[in-house]
PAGU-9057 format. One record per atom (N, C-alpha, C, O, CB): residue in one letter; atom name; x negated, y, z negated. Coordinates in steps of 0.001 Angstrom, whole numbers. Glycine has a CB too. Layout:
N
   residu   atome         u         v         w
        A      CA         X         Y         Z
...
This chain:
58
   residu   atome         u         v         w
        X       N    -30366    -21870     -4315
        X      CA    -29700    -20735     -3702
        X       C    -30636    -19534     -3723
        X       O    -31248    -19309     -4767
        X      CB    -28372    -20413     -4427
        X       N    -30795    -18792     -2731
        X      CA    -31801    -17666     -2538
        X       C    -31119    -16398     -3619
        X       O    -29973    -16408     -4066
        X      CB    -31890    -17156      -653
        X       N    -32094    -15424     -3856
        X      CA    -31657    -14714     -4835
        X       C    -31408    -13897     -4191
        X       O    -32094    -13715     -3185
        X      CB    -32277    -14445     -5844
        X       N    -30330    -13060     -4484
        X      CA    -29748    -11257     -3760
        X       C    -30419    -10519     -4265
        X       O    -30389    -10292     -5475
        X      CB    -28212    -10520     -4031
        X       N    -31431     -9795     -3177
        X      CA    -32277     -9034     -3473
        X       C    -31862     -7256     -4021
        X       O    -32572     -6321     -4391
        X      CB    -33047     -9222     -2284
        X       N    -30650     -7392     -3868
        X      CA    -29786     -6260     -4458
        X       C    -29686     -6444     -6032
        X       O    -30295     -5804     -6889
        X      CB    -28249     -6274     -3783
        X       N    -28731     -7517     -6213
        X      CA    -28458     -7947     -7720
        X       C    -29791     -7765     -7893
        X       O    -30189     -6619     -8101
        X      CB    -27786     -9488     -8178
        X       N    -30641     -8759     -7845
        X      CA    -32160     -8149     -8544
        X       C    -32873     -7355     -8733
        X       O    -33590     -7425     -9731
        X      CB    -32892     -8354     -8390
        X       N    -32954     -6386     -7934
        X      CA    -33720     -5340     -8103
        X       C    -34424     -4899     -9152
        X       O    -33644     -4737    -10090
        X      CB    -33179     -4584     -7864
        X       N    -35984     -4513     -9569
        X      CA    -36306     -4767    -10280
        X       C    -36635     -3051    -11037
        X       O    -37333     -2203    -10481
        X      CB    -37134     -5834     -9902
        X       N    -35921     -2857    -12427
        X      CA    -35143     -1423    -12788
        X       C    -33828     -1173    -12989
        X       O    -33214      -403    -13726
        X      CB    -35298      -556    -11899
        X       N    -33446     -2179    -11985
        X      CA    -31751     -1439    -12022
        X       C    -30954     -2930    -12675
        X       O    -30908     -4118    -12358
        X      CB    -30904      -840     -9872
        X       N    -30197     -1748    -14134
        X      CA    -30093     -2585    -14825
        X       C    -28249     -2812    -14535
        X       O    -27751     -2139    -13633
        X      CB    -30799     -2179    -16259
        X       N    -27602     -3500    -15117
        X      CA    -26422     -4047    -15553
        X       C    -25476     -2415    -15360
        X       O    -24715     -2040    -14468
        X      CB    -26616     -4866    -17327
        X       N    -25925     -1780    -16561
        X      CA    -25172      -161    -16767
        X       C    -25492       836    -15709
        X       O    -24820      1859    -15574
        X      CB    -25688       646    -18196
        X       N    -26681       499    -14836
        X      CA    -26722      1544    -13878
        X       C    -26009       902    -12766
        X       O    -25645      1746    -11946
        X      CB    -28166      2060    -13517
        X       N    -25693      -270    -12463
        X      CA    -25226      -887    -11384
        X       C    -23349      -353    -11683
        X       O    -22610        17    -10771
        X      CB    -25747     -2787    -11430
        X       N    -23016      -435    -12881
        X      CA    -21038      -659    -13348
        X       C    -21358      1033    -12990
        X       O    -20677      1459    -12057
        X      CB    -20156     -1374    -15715
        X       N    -22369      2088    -13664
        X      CA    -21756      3610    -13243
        X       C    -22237      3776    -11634
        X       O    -21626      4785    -11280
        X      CB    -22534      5077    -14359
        X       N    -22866      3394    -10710
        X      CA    -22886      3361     -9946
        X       C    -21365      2862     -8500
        X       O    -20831      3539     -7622
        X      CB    -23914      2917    -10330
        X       N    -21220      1661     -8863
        X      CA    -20004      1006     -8235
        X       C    -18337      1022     -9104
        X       O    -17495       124     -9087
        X      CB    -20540      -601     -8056
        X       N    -18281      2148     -9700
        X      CA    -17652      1669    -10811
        X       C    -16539      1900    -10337
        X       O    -15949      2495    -11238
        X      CB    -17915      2166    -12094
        X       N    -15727      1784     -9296
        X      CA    -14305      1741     -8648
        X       C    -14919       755     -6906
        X       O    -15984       617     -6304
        X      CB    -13495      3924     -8390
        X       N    -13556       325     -6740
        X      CA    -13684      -588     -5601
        X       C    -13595       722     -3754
        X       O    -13744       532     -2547
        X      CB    -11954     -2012     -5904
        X       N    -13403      1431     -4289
        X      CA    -13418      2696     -3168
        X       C    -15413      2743     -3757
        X       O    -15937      2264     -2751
        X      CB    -11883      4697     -3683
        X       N    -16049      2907     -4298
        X      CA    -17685      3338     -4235
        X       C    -18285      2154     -3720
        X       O    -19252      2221     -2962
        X      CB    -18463      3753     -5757
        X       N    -17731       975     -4110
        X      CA    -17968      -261     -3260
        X       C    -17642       -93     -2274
        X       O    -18715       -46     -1672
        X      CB    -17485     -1350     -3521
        X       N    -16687        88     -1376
        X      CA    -16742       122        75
        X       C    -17610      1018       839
        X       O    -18412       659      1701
        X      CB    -15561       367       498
        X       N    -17272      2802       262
        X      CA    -18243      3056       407
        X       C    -19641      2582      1055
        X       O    -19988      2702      2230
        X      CB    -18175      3207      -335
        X       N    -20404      1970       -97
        X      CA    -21683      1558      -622
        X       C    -21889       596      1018
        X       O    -22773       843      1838
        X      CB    -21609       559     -2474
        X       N    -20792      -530      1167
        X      CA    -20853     -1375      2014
        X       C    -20951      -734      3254
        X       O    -21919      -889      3999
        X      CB    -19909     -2198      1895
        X       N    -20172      -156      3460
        X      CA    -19901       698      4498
        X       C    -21172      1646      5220
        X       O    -21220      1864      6431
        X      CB    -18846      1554      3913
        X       N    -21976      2052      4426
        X      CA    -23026      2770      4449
        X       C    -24068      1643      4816
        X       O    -24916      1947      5654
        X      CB    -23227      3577      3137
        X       N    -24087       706      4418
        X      CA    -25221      -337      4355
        X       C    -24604      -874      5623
        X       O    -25543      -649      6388
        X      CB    -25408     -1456      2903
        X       N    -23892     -1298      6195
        X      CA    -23353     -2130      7473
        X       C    -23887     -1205      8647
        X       O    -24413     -1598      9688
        X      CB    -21500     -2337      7532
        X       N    -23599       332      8198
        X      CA    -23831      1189      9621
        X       C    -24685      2711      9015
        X       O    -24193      3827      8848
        X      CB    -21936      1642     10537
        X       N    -25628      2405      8860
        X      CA    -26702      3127      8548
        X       C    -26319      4366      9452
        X       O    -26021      5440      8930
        X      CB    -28125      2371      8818
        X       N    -26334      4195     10771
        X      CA    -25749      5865     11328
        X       C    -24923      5806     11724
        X       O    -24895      5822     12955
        X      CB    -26268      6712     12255
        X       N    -23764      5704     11033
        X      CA    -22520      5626     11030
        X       C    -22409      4191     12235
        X       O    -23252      3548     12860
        X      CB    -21816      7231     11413
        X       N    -20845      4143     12124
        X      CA    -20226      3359     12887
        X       C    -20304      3569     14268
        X       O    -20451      4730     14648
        X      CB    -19108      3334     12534
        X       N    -20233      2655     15102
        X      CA    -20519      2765     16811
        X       C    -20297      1259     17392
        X       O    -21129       355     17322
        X      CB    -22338      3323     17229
        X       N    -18695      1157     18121
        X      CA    -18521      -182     18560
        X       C    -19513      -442     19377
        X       O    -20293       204     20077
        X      CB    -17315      -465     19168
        X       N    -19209     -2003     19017
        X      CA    -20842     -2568     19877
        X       C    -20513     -2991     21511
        X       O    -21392     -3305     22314
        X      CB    -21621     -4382     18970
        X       N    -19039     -2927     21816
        X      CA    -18785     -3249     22723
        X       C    -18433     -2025     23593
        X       O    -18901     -2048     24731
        X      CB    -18020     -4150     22520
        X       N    -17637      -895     23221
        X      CA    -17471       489     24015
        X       C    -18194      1651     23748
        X       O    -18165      2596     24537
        X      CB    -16233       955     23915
        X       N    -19057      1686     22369
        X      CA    -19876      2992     22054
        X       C    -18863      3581     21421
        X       O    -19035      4772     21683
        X      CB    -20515      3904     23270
        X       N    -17746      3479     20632
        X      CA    -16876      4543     20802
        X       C    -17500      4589     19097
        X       O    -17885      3587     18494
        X      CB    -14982      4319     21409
        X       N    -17481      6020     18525
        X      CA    -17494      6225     17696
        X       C    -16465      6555     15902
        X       O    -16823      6927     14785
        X      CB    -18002      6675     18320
        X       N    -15220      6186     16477
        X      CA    -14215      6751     15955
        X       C    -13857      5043     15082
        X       O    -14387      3997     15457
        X      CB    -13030      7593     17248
        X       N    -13189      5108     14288
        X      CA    -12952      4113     13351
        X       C    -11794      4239     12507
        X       O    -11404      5405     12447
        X      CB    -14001      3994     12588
        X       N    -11082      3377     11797
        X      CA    -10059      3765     10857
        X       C    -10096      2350     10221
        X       O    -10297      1296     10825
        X      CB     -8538      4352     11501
        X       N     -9780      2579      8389
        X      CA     -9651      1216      7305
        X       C     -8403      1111      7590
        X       O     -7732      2014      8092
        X      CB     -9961      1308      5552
        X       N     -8000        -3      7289
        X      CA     -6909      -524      7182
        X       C     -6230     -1004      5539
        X       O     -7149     -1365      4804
        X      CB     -7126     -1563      8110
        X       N     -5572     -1036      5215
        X      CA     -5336     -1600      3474
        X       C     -5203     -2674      3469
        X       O     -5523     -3173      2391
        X      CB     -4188     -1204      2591
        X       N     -4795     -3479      4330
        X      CA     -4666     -5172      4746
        X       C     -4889     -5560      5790
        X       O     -4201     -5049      6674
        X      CB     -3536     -5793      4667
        X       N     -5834     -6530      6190
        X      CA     -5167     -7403      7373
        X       C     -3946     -7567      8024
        X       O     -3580     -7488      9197
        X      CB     -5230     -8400      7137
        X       N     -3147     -7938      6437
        X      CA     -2110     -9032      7017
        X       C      -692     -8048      6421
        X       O       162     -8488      5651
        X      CB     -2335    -11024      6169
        X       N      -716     -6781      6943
        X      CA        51     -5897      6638
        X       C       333     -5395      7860
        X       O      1109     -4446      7973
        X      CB      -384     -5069      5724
């Protein structure tokens, strides 16, 4: 299995990773930022506007 070049990183330890992500809102965040580097922009209309949802299946 290839290694996640995130998890690895070489410095960043265990304790800087938990105060870093340390609620599931800094994780999305985090994701969120990494998926759309300048921000969000549908790929199909350009439209710039967006909204989370709390469930799918809600």
């Amino acid at each position: 299995m290839a290694r996640n070049r995130i998890q690895f990183q070489k410095g960043y330890s265990l304790v800087q990773f938990i105060d870093e992500y340390v609620s599931e809102e800094k994780c999305t965040e985090a994701l969120f930022r990494w998926r759309w580097p300048n921000g969000f922009v549908c790929p199909r209309c350009e439209h710039t506007g967006h909204c989370r949802h709390q469930s799918r299946w809600s």
